[in-house]
N, C-alpha and C positions, 0 to 999 in steps of 0.2 A: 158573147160580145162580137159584132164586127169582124172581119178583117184588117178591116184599115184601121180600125184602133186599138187593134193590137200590133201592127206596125208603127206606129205613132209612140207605143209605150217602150217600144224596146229602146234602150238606150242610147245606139248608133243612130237608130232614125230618127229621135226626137230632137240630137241636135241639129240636125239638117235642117230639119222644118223649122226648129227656135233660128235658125241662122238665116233660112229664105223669108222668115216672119219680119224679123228688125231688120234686115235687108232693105225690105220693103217698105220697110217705116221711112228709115233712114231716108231713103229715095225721093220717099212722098213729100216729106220735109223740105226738103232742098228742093225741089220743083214748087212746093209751093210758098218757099221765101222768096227764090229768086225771080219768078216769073208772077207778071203786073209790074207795068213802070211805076205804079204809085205804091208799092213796098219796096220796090227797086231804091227807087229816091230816098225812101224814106231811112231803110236800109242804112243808106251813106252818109245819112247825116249822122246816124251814129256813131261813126269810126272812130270819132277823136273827141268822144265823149268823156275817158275815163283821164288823158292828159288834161282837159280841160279843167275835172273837180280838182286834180294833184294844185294846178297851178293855180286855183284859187282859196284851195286853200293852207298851201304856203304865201300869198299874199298877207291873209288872214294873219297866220303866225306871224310873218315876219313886223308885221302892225303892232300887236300883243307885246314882241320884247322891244320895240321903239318908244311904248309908249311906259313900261317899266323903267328902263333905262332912262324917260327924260324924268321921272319921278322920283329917281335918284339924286337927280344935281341938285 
């Protein structure tokens, strides 16, 4: 075998490498969200996506017992 894959196997070095590997990843990702304005934009329109379902659908609900309650009288 190698040298260098028997460095690779020993257990000190191989976190290294698993550490400069997702490092890397990590990196890639975020460079390639954040750069192009038309992911950029698009990006943002996301932000106040997940308040947006909460408050529709407490609308929803609040519909549902209005309309039980007038079914009562």
């Amino acid at each position: 075998m190698p040298d260098w894959m028997l460095w690779i196997t020993s257990h000190g070095n191989s976190k290294i490498v698993a550490l400069l590997l997702f490092f890397t990843t990590f990196c890639a990702i975020l460079i390639y969200v954040y750069t192009g304005k038309e992911r950029g934009v698009r990006l943002e329109s996301y932000k106040y996506m997940p308040l947006q379902d909460d408050e529709t659908d407490l609308n929803a609900a609040g519909g549902e017992e209005e309309m039980h309650e007038s079914g009562k009288n």
